[in-house]
Structures are given as structure tokens and as C-alpha cells.
MARDOKE-351100 format. One record per residue (C-alpha): residue number from 0; residue in three letters; chain; x negated, y negated, z. Coordinates in pm, whole numbers. Each point is the difference from the previous one (the first is absolute). Layout:
# residues N
+------+-------+-------+--------+--------+--------+
! vopa ! tikol ! mivex !     xx !     yy !     zz !
+------+-------+-------+--------+--------+--------+
!  NUM !   ALA !     A !      X !      Y !      Z !
...
+------+-------+-------+--------+--------+--------+
END
This chain:
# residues 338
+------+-------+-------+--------+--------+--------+
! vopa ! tikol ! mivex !     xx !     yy !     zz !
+------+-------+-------+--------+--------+--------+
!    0 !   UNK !     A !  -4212 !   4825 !   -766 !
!    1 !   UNK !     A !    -38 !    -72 !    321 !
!    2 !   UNK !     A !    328 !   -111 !    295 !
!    3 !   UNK !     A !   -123 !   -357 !    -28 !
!    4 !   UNK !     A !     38 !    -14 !   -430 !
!    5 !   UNK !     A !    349 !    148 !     57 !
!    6 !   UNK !     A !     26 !   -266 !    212 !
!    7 !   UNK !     A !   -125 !   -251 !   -185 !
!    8 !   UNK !     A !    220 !    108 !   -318 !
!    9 !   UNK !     A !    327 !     49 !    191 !
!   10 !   UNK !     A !    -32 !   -350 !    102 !
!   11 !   UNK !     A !    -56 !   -159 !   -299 !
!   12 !   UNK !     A !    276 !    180 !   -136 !
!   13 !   UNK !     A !    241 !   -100 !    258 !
!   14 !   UNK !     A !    -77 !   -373 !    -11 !
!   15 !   UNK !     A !     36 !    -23 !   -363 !
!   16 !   UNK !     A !    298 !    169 !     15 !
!   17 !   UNK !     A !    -13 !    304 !   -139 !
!   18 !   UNK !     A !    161 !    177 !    220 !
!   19 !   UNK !     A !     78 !    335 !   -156 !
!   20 !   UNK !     A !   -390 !    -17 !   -110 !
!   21 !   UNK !     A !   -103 !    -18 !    358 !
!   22 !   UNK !     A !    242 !    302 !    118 !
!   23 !   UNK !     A !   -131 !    206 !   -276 !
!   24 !   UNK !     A !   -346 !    -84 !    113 !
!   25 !   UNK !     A !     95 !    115 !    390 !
!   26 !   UNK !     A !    137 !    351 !   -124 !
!   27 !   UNK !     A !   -288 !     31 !   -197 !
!   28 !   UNK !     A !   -258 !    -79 !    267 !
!   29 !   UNK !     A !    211 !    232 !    159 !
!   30 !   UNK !     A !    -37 !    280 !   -239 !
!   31 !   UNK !     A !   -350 !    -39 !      6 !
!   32 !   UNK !     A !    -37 !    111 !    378 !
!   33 !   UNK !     A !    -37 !   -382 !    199 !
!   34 !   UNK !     A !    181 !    -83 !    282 !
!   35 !   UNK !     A !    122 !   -373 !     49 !
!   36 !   UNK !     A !    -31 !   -168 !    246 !
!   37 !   UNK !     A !    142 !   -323 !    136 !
!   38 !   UNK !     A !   -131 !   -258 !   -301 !
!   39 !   UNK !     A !    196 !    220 !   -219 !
!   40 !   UNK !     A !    302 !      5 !    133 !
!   41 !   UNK !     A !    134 !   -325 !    -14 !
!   42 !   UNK !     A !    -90 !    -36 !   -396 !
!   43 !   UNK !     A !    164 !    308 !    -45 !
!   44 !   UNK !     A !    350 !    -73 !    211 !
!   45 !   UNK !     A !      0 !   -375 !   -160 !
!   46 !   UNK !     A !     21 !    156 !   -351 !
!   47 !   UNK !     A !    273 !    271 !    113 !
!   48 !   UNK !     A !    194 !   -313 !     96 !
!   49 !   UNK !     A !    -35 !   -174 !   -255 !
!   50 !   UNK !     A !    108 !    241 !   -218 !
!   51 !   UNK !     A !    265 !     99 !    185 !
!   52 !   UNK !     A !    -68 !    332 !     47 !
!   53 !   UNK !     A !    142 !    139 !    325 !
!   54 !   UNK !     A !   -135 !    405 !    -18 !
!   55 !   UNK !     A !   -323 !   -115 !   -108 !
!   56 !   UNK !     A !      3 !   -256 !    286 !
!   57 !   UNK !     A !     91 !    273 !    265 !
!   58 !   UNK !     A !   -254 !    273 !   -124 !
!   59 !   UNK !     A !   -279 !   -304 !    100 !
!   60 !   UNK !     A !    159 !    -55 !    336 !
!   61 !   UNK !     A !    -48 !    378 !     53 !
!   62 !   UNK !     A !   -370 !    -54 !    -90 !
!   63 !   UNK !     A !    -72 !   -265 !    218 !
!   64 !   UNK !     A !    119 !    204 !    279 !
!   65 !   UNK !     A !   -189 !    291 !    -88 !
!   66 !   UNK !     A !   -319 !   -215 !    -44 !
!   67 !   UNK !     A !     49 !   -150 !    343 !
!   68 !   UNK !     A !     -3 !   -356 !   -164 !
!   69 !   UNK !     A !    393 !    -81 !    187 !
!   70 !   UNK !     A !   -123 !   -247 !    218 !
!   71 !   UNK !     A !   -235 !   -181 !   -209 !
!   72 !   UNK !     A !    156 !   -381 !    -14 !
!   73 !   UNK !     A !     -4 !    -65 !   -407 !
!   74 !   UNK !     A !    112 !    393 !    -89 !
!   75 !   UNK !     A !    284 !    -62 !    288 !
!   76 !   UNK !     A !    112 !   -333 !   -132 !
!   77 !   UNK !     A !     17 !    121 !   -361 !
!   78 !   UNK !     A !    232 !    288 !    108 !
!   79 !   UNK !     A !    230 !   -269 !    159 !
!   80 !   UNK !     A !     -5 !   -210 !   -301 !
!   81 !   UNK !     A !     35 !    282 !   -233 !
!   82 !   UNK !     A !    302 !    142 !    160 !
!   83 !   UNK !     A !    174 !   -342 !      2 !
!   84 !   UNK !     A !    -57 !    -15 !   -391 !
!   85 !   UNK !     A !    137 !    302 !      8 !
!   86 !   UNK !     A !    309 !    -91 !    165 !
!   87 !   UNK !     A !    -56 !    269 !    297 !
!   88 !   UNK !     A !    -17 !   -211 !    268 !
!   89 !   UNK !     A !     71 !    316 !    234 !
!   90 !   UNK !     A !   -347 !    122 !    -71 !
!   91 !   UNK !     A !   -135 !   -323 !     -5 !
!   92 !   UNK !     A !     90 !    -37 !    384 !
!   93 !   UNK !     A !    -75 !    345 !     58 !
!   94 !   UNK !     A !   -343 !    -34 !   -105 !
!   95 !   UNK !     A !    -38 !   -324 !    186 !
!   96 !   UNK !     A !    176 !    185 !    326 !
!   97 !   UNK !     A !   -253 !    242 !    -23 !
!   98 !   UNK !     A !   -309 !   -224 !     31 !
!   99 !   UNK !     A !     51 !   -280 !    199 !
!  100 !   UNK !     A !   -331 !     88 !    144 !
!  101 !   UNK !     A !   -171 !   -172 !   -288 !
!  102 !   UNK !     A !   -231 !   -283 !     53 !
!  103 !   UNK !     A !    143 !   -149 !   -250 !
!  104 !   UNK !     A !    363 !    -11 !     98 !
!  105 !   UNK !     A !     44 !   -320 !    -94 !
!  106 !   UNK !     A !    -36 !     83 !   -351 !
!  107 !   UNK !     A !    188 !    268 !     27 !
!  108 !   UNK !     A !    302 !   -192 !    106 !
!  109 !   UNK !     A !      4 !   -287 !   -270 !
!  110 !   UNK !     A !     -9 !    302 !   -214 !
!  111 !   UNK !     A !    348 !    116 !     93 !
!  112 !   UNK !     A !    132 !   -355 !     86 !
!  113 !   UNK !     A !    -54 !    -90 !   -390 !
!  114 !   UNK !     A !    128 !    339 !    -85 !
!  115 !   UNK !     A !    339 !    -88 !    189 !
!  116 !   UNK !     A !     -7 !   -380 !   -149 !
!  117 !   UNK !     A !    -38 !    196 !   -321 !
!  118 !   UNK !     A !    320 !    196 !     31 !
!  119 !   UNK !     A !    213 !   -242 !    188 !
!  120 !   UNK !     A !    -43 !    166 !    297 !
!  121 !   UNK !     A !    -13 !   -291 !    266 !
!  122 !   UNK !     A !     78 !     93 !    305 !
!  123 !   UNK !     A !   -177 !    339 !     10 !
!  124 !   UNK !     A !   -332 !   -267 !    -90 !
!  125 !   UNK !     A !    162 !   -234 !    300 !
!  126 !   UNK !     A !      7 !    347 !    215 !
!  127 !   UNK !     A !   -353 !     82 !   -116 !
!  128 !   UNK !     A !   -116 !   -347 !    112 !
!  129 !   UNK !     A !    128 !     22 !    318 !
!  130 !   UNK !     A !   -198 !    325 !     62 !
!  131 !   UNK !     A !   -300 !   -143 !   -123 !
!  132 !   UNK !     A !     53 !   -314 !    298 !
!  133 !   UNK !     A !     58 !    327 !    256 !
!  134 !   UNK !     A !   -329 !    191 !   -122 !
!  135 !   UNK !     A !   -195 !   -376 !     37 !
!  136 !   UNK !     A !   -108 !     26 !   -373 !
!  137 !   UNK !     A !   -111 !   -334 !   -109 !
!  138 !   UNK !     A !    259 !   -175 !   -278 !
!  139 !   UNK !     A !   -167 !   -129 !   -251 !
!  140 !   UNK !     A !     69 !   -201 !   -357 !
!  141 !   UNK !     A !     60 !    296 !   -172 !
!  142 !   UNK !     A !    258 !     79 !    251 !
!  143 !   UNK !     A !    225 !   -274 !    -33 !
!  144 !   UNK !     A !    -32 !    -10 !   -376 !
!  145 !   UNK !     A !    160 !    300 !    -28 !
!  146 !   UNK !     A !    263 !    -75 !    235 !
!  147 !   UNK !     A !    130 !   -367 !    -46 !
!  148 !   UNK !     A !     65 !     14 !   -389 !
!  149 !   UNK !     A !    249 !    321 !    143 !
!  150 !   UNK !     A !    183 !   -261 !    189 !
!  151 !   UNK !     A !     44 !   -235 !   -256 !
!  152 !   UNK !     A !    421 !    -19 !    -66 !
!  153 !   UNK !     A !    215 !   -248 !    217 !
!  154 !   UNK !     A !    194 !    312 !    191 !
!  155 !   UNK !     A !   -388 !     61 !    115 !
!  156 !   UNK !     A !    -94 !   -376 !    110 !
!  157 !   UNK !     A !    -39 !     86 !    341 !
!  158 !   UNK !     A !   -233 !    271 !     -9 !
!  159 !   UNK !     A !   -217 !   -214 !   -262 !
!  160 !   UNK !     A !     35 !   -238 !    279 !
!  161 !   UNK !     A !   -116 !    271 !    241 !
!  162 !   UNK !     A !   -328 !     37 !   -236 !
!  163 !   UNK !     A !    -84 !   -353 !     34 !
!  164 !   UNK !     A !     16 !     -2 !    355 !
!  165 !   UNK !     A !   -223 !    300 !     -8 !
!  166 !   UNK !     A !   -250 !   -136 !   -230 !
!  167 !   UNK !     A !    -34 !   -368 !    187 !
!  168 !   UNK !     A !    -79 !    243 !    314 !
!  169 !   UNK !     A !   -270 !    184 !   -173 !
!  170 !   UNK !     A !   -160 !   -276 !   -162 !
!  171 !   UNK !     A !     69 !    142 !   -328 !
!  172 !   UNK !     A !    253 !   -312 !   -136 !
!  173 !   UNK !     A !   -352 !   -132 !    -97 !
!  174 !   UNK !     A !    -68 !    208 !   -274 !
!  175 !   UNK !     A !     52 !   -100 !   -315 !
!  176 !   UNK !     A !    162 !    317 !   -131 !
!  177 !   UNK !     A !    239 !     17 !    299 !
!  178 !   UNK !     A !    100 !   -335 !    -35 !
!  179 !   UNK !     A !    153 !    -33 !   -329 !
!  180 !   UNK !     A !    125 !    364 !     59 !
!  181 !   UNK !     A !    184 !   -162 !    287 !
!  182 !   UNK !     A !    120 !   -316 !   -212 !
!  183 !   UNK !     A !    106 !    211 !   -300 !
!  184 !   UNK !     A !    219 !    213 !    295 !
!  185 !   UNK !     A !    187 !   -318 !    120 !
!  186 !   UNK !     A !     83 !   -139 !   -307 !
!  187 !   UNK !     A !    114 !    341 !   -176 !
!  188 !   UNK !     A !    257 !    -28 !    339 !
!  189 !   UNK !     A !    110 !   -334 !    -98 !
!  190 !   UNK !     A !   -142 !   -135 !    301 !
!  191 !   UNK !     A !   -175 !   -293 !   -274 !
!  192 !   UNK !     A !    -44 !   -206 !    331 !
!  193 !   UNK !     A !   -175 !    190 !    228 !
!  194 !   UNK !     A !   -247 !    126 !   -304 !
!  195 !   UNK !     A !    -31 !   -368 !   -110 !
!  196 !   UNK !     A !   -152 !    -19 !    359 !
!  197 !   UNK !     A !   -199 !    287 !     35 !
!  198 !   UNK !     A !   -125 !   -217 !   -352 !
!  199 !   UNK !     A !    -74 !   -328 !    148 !
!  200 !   UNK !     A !   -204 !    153 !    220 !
!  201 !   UNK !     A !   -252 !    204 !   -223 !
!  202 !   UNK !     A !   -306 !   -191 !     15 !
!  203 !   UNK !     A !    -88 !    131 !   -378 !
!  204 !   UNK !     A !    233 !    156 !   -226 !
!  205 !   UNK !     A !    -93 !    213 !   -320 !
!  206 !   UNK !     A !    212 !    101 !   -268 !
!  207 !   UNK !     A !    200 !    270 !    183 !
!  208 !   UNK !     A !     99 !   -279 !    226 !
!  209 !   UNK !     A !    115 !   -225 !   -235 !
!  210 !   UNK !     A !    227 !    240 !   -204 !
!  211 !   UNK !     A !    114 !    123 !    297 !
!  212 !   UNK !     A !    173 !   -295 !     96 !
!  213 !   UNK !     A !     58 !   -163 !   -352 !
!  214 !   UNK !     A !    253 !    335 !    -43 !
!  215 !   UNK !     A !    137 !     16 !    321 !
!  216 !   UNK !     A !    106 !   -357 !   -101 !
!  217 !   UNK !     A !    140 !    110 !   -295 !
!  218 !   UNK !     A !    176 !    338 !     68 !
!  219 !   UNK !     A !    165 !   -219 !    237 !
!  220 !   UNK !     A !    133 !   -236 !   -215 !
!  221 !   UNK !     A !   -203 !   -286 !    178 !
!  222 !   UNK !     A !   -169 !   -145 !   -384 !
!  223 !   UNK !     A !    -17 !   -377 !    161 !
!  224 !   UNK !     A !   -274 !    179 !    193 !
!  225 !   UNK !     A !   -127 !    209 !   -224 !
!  226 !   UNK !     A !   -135 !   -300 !   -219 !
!  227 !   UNK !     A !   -124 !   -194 !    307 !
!  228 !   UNK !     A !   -184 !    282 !     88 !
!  229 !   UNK !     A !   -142 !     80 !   -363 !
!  230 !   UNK !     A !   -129 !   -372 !     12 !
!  231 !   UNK !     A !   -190 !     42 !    256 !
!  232 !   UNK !     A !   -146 !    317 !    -84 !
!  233 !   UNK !     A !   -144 !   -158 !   -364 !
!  234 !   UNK !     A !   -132 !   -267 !    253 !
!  235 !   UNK !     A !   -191 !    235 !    200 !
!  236 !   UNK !     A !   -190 !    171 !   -300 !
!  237 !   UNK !     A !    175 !    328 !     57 !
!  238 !   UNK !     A !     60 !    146 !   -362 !
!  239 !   UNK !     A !    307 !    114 !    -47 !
!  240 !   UNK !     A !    108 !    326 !   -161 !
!  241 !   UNK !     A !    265 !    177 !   -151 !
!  242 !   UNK !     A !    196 !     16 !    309 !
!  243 !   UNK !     A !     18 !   -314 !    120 !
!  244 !   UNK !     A !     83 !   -138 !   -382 !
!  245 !   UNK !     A !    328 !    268 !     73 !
!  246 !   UNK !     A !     74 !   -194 !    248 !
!  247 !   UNK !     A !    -52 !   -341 !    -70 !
!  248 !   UNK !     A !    168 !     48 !   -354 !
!  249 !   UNK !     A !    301 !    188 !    157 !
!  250 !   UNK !     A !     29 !   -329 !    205 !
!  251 !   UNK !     A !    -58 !   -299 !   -249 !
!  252 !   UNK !     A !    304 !    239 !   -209 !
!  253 !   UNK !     A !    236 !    -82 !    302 !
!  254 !   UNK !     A !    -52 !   -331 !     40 !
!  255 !   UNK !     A !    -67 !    -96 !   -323 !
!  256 !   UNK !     A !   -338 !   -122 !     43 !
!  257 !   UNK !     A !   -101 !      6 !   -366 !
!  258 !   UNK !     A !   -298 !   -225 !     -5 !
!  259 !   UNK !     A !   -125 !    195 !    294 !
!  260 !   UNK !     A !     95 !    348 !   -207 !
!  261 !   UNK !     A !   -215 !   -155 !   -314 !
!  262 !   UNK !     A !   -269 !    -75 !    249 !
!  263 !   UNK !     A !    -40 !    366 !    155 !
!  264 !   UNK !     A !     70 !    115 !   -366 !
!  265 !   UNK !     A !   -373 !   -161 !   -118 !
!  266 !   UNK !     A !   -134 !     93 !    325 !
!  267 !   UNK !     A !     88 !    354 !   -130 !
!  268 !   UNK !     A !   -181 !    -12 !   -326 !
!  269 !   UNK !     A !   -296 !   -149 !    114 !
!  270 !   UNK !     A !     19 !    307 !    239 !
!  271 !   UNK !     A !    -26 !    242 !   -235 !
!  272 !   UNK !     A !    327 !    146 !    112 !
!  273 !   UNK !     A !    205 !   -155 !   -349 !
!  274 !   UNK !     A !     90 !    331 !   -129 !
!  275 !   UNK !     A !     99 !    131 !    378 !
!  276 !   UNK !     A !    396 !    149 !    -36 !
!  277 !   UNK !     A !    115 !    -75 !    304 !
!  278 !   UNK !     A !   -111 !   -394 !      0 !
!  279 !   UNK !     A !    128 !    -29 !   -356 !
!  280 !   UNK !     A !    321 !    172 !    117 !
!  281 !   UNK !     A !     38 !   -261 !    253 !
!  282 !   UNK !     A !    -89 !   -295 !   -198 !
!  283 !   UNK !     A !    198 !    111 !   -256 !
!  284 !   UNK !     A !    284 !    -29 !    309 !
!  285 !   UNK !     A !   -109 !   -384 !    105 !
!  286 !   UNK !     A !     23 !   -111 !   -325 !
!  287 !   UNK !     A !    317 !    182 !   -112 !
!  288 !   UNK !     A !    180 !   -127 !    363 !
!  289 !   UNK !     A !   -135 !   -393 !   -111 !
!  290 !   UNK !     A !    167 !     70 !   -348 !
!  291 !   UNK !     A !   -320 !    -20 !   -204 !
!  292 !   UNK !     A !    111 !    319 !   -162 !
!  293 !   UNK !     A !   -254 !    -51 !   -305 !
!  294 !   UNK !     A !   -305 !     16 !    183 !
!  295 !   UNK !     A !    145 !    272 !    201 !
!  296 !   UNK !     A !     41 !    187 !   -325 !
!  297 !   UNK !     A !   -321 !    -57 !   -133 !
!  298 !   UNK !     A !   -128 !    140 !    360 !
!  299 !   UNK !     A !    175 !    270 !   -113 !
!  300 !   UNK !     A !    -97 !     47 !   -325 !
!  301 !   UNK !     A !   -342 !     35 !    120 !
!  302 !   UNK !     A !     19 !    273 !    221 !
!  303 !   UNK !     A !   -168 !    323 !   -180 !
!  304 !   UNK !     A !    232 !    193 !    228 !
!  305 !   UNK !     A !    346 !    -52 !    128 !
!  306 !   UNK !     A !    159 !    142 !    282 !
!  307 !   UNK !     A !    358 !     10 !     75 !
!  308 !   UNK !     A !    -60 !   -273 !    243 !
!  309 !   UNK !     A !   -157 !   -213 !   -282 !
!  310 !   UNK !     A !    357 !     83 !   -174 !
!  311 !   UNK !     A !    198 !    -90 !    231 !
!  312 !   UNK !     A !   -130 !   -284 !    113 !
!  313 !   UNK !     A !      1 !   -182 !   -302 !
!  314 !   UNK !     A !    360 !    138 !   -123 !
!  315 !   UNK !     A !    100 !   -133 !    360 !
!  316 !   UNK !     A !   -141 !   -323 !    -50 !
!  317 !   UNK !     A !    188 !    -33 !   -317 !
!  318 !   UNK !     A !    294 !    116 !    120 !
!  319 !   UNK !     A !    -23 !   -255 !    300 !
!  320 !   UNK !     A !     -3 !   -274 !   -285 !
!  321 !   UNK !     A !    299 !     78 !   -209 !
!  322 !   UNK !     A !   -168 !    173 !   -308 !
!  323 !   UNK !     A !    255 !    314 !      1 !
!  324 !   UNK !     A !   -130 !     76 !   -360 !
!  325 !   UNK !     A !   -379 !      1 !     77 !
!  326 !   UNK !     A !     86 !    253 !    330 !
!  327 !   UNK !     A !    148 !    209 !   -250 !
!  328 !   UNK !     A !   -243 !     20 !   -270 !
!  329 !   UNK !     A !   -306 !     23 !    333 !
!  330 !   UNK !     A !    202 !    312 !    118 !
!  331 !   UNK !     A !      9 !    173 !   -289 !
!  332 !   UNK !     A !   -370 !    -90 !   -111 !
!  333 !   UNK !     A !    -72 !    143 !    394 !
!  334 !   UNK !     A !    208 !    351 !    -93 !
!  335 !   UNK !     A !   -184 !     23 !   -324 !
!  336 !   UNK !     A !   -374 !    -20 !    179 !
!  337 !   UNK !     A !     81 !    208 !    250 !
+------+-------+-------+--------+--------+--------+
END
């Protein structure tokens, strides 16, 4: 065979997942006297990773330095990333340290920046971003993806609000991406106002953007809004999925919007999502709440699985009605299935 079929197979290998496959296939090409060079090498380090194999991953690095392929941008980047799965974010900088003469720096740096957002790591990703404003590397998309979602608890509002400031200066609020990234950071902060804003403003919204503020709304209790907002959502032809249902149905449950809940409830089956666990788990909650314990029952019933939340949500709703007797026969049913 010849360096490009090793190639060739290694790839396909690595993209269908086979990951143990493809690092078999590098020893072997190995064994057979070819030397890889840089088209190999980040096949080869994405399957280490992914199988989470940290000797095998540093034998590779010690290849690519002895094939003089260090400072190639996509073998660099997939040492970075491979080093974050591997938790050993000490390497991952060092090899990052090492080669900030790539020409592909930028790359290089989102890299380690998702690494750090992987492993809660914040502020050495707020320390690396400040470095990459010193070098002038250009901050991209990618960038702030990986850092805003990092930011995203109230103790951390102001350096989400620091982000925002930094993408309006950039230009990069107008991507699509970065704007509901920025949205879903306010309202996870509880700062529902300013993300209903940022909201307002989108010229389009997808999906994203719509769940995105349909559970801020309800995480923060706010289910007057929640509703308003899922009306107008049906009215712009967005389809709603399993998420948003959460969160409307969560809502109609606290203020006892039943009609509303029986709406949303055929919007669900003519959805496809009928047999979903987590909307039957909630409507299973609306109806118990509005006392229409029978047809929460027979939501029940017709679960082919039942998880302890589908337990206790309907021996709670019983409970919240007065039938002592049918909590205790529920209970023990739940102790005998389990």
C-alpha cells in the first residue's frame, strides 16, 4: 500500500468511529516501515482521545515531534484538544506555549479556551483571552462560544456582561450562534430582563432562541410569560420541540392552565413526541396539579417505561389530593418494579 491508502483508511476509520480500528491501522502502517506525516496525525490523536487513552496519546505526540510535523496547524490543534479530553490541561498549554509561532494560532487558542470551558476552568480561559488581545490574534465566533457559556451562573454576571461588551465591539453580537449563546447566558443568571432584550432585538430567531428564553422564563418562575411567549412562537411557524413543551407544560402545571396543558398535550402527539418520558412526566404533573388524576393515570399507564420521576410524580399528585390509600398502594407497586 502506498502513504496515501493508509491515509485514506485511517480516515475512514476515524470518522466512523472506530477508533481502536484506526490506531491499530497506524501501528501497523508503522510496522510495515512508513513514516506519517502530518494528514496522519490528527486521525490518529482524535481516536487516542476518544478512547481515552493517555500513553497511547503521548507515544503520538513523541512522533509528531520526531517527524517534524509540531507546527503544522490541524496536528497542533488536535494535541490541544486531545490533552483537554484528557484532562491534562498542563500539557495542553505546554504544547500551545511551545508554538505560538503557528499561523494558525487562532485555532490553536479556541482549542485550549474550550478545553478550560470543558473543565470549569474560567479564568485561566479569561487569562488566555487576554493574551490572545496582547498577541493581536483576531477573536473570532469560536472564541466567544467557548467562553460565554463558562460565565453563565449569577456570581459570574459581570464577566458575561464583560463578553457582551466585547462581542458588540467586534461585531460578532451579529452572529447567530453568538447571540443566543449570549441570551441563554443572561437568562441562566436570572437576569430574564436584560436577555428578554438582547431578544427583542434579534431580527430572526430560530429554535435555540426561542427555548432559550421560553426556559429562562420558566427556571425563573416567570410562567405568565412563559405562555405569552409560547403563543407567539406557534404564531411565528417556529415548531416547537421537546424543550420548549418542558417548559410550557411545567408552566400551564403552576398556574393551572389546563385547557392550555390539553392544547400543548395534542400539539405533542401530532409531533410525534407522544411516547417522549419527559413530556409525559410533565403532563402527567399538569393534570395531576388540576386534579384530573384519571387521565393523569392513564398517562401513566401508558408509559412502556417508568422512571422514578414518573413515580413520584403521580404518587405526589395523589397525595396532594387526599387519597392516603392510593399513595400507599403507588409506593409499594414503585418498590416492587424497581
Amino acid at each position: 500500500m502506498t502513504l496515501l491508502t493508509w491515509n485514506t483508511q485511517l480516515r475512514e476509520l476515524a470518522m466512523q468511529c472506530k477508533y481502536l480500528e484506526a490506531l491499530n491501522l497506524y501501528r501497523q502502517m508503522l510496522r510495515c516501515g512508513f513514516t506519517p506525516n502530518a494528514f496522519f496525525f490528527p486521525f490518529a490523536l482524535k481516536s487516542s482521545a476518544s478512547l481515552s487513552l493517555p500513553l497511547s496519546g503521548h507515544q503520538l505526540h513523541c512522533h509528531v515531534i520526531k517527524t517534524g510535523c509540531s507546527l503544522e496547524p490541524f496536528v497542533l490543534t488536535s494535541q490541544i484538544s486531545m490533552y483537554c479530553k484528557f484532562n491534562s490541561l498542563t500539557s495542553a498549554r505546554k504544547v500551545f506555549d511551545e508554538n505560538t509561532i503557528s499561523n494558525q494560532l487562532i485555532v490553536c487558542c479556541n482549542a485550549l479556551i474550550s478545553g478550560y470551558a470543558l473543565r470549569d476552568r474560567g479564568f485561566d480561559a479569561i487569562d488566555l483571552f487576554c493574551r490572545m488581545r496582547e498577541m493581536g490574534v483576531s477573536i473570532n465566533s469560536v472564541t466567544m462560544l467557548g467562553l460565554v457559556p463558562v460565565f453563565s451562573e449569577p456570581e459570574h454576571f459581570s464577566v458575561g456582561m464583560f463578553f457582551h461588551g466585547c462581542c458588540m465591539k467586534l461585531g460578532l453580537n451579529l452572529d447567530f450562534s453568538v447571540f443566543n449563546c449570549l441570551l441563554t447566558m443572561y437568562v441562566k443568571c436570572g437576569a430574564v430582563e436584560s436577555g428578554r432584550k438582547l431578544f427583542d432585538e434579534m431580527p430572526e430567531k430560530d429554535l435555540i432562541t426561542w427555548n432559550a428564553m421560553i426556559s429562562g422564563y420558566a427556571q425563573n418562575g416567570l410562567a405568565a410569560d412563559v405562555l405569552e411567549l409560547y403563543k407567539r412562537m406557534e404564531a411565528s411557524r417556529v415548531c416547537p420541540d421537546e424543550v420548549t413543551f418542558v417548559g410550557v407544560l411545567s408552566s400551564c402545571a403552576y398556574l393551572g392552565a389546563i385547557s392550555l396543558g390539553r392544547e400543548v398535550e395534542q400539539r405533542i402527539e401530532s409531533s410525534g413526541l407522544g411516547l417522549n418520558p419527559y413530556l409525559n412526566n410533565a403532563l402527567i404533573n399538569i393534570y395531576a396539579r388540576c386534579g384530573n388524576l384519571v387521565k393523569a393515570q392513564a398517562i401513566f399507564d401508558r408509559m412502556p417505561r417508568k422512571s422514578v420521576v414518573s413515580w413520584t410524580t403521580i404518587i405526589g399528585g395523589y397525595g396532594m389530593h387526599g387519597y392516603g390509600e392510593i399513595v400507599v398502594d403507588c409506593t409499594q407497586s414503585f418498590y416492587w418494579n424497581s
